[in-house]
N, C-alpha and C positions, 0 to 999 in steps of 0.2 A: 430124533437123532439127526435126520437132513435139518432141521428148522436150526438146530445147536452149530452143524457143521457152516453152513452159509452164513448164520448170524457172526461166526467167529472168523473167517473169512472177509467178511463185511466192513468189521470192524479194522483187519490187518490192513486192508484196502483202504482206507481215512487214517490209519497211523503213521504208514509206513513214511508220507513223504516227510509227514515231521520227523519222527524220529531219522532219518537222515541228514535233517536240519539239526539236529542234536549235535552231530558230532565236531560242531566249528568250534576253533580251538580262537575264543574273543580274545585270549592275553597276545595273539602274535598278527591277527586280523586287522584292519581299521575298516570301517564303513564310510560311503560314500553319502554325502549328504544329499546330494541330487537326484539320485537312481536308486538307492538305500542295497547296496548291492557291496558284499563284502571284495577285498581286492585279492580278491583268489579267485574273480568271475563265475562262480560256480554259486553261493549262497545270499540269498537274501538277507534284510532285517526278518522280515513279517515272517517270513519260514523259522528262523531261530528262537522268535517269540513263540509262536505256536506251538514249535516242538518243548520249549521248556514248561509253560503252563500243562500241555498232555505228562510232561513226566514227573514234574515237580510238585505242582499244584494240586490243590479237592477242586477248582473251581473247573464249572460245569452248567451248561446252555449257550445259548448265541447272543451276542452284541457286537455295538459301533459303536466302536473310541477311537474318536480323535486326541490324538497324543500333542504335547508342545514340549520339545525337548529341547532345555538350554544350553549348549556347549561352550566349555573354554578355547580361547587359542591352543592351547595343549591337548585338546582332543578327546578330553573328560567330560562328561555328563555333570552339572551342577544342580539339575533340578529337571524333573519329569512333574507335568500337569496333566491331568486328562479335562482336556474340554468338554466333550460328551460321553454319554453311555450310562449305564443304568446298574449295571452288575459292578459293586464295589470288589470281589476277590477280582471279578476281571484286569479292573483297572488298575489294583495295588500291586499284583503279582506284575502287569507287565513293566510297571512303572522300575520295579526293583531288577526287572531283568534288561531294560534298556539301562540303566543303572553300570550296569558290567560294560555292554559296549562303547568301545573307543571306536571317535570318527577322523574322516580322515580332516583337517582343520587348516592346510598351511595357510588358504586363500583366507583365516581372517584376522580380523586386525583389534579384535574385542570379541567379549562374549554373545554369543549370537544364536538363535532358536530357529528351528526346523519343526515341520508339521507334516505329517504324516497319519494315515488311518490305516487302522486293523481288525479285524473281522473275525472276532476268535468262534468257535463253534464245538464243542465238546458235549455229548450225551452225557448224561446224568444217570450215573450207574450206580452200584451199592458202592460206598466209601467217597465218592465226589459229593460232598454237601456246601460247598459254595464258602468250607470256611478260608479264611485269609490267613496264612504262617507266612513271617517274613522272611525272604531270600535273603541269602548271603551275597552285600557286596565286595566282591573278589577282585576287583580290576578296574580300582577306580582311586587315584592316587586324592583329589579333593574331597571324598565321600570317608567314612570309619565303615566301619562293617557292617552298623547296624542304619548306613544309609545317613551319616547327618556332617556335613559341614566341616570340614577340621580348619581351612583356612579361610581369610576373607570374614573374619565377623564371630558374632554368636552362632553356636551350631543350631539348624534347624530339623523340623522333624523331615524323614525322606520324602513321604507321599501325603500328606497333608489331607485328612479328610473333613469335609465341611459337616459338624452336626447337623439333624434336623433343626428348620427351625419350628423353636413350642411357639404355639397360642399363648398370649399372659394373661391370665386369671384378670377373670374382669374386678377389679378395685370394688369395695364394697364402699356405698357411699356413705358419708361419716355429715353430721350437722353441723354448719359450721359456725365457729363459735363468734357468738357477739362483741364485737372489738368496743372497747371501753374506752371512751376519749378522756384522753390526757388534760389533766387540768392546766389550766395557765398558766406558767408562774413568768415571776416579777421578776424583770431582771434590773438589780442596782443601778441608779444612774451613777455615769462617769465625773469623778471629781477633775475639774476644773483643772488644767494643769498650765501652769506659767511656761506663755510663750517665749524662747531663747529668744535675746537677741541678737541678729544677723552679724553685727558688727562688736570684734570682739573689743570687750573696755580696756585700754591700755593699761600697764601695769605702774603700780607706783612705783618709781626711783629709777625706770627709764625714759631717757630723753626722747621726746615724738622725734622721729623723723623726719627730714626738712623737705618740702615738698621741688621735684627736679622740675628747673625751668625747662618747656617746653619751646623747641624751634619755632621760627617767626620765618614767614614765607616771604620773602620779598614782593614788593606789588609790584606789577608791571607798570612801567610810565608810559603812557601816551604822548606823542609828538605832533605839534598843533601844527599845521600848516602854515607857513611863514606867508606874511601878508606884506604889501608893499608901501604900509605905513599909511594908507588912506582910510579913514575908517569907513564902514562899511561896504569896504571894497572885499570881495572873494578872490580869492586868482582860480581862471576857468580851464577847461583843458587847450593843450596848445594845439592852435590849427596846423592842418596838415599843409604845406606848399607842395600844390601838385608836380612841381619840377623837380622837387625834389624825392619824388616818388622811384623806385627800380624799375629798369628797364622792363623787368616781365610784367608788371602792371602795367605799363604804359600799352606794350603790345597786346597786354589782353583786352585793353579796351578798344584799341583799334580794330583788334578783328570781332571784336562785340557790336561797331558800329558799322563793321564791315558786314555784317551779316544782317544786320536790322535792313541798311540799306537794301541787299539783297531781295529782301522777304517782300521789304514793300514796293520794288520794280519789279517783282513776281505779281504781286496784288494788283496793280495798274494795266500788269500786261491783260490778266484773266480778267477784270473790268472791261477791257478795251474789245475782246473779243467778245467778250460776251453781249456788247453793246453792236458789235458788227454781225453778230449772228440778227439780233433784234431786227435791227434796220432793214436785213436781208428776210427776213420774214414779213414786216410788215411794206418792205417792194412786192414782193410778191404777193402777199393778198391785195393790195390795191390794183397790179395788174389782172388778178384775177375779176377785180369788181369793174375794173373799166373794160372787161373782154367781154364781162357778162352784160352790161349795158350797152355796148354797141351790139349786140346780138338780138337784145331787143330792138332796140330800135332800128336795126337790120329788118327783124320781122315785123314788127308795126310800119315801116314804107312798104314793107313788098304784100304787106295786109291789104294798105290802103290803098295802093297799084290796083290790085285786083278787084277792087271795090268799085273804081271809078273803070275799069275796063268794062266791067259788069254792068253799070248804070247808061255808059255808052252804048252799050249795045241793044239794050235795054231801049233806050231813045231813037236809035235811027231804024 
């Protein structure tokens, strides 16, 4: 009787907060896409999923579904994916009860998907057998009731489930048949056919037509150079009379010979010096060779002095 009374305690204790979550009234609610928190601050999404699978559904044990929910600018549910998870009543029932929720949407500007994970966990007691009955969509103005599409296209199914996929039977192999080569055949040669002529044959009883004279280009005449009636005389180009030259040639020439001149009483000067540097070097090595010669022969007298001092003294 204790085991009965705590087990059923137990259980009121893991119900209660959902069914709490039960009581949100989705037709007047909007959910927040960010925080998944209805705008009464008081309910979640994940709480209102939970509480409906405990009251609605057979489905029963624990998984992770990741949900992909696509919403309208209007703030309808278009389509629920479950990325992951293992338990199909899991996934179908919560897909049909996000289905009912309207979010809140001003911030978008097309249709746009949210991701979100839930974690449902229910015991498996007598009558939860994990089968799948579809929910009534109730509050979802793009969906029909039975979850499919009204506008935007052909209607689709709501929760889309992927069959297993089969093994294909492995093909039985078959002999394959011996391909029979095609005999030859002749193909007719081509009868000869009469080449058109290009130019078509004028017609008898009318007149050819007369062929149009073509423009004549005038030739250019060449102009001989007038001669002075001597033959083999040329007439040559006429000399320049330099007096008759302009003034600004005249004066370019003169300060052209004004500068020549220039350059070479520069030349003469730098000759002349360089000719007085010479001179002045070779004065001075010559004085130097007749300093150094009188130097010897300075010391060869005053040699030969001491020599004859020497021998005199020597003698007396």
């Amino acid at each position: 009787m204790k085991r009965r009374f705590l087990l059923l305690v137990l259980l009121a204790g893991m119900t209660l907060p959902a069914r709490a979550q039960s009581g949100v009234d989705v037709t007047k609610l909007l959910a927040n896409t960010k925080t998944f928190i209805f705008d009464n601050n008081k309910n979640t999404v994940k709480g209102y999923i939970y509480a409906i699978l405990e009251e609605q559904t057979a489905c029963c044990g624990s998984d992770r579904i990741y949900l992909e929910v696509k919403i309208d600018p209007s703030g309808y549910v278009l389509k629920v994916s479950s990325l992951t998870g293992k338990n199909d009543c899991f996934k179908q029932a919560a897909a049909d009860i996000v289905k009912n929720i309207r979010w809140d949407a001003s911030d978008f500007r097309g249709p746009k998907s949210v991701y979100f994970e839930i974690k449902p966990e229910i015991e498996c007691v007598e009558g939860r057998d994990n089968g799948y009955v579809a929910l009534e969509i109730f509050n979802n103005e793009k969906l029909n009731p039975a979850g499919m599409q009204v506008a935007g296209g052909d209607p689709q199914p709501a929760n889309p489930v992927t069959p297993p996929a089969t093994e294909p039977e492995p093909a039985t192999p078959q002999p394959n048949p011996v391909a029979s080569q095609p005999e030859p055949q002749t193909q007719p040669e081509p009868e000869p056919q009469q080449i058109a002529s290009a130019e078509p044959e004028p017609s008898r009883g009318q007149p050819e037509p007369e062929p149009m004279p073509q423009p004549t280009t005038p030739r250019p005449q060449t102009t001989r150079p007038q001669t002075t009636g001597v033959p083999g005389f040329m007439p040559t180009r006429p000399v320049t009379n330099p007096q008759a030259a302009p003034d600004a040639e005249i004066e370019e020439a003169r300060r052209r010979a004004e500068a020549e001149r220039i350059a070479r009483e520069e030349e003469i000067r730098k000759l002349r010096e360089e000719m007085q540097r010479l001179r002045e070097q070779e004065e001075k090595q010559r004085e130097a060779r007749l300093a150094e010669e009188r130097r010897r022969q300075e010391e060869a007298q005053q040699e030969q002095a001491e020599n004859m001092v020497a021998q005199a003294s020597e003698g007396g």
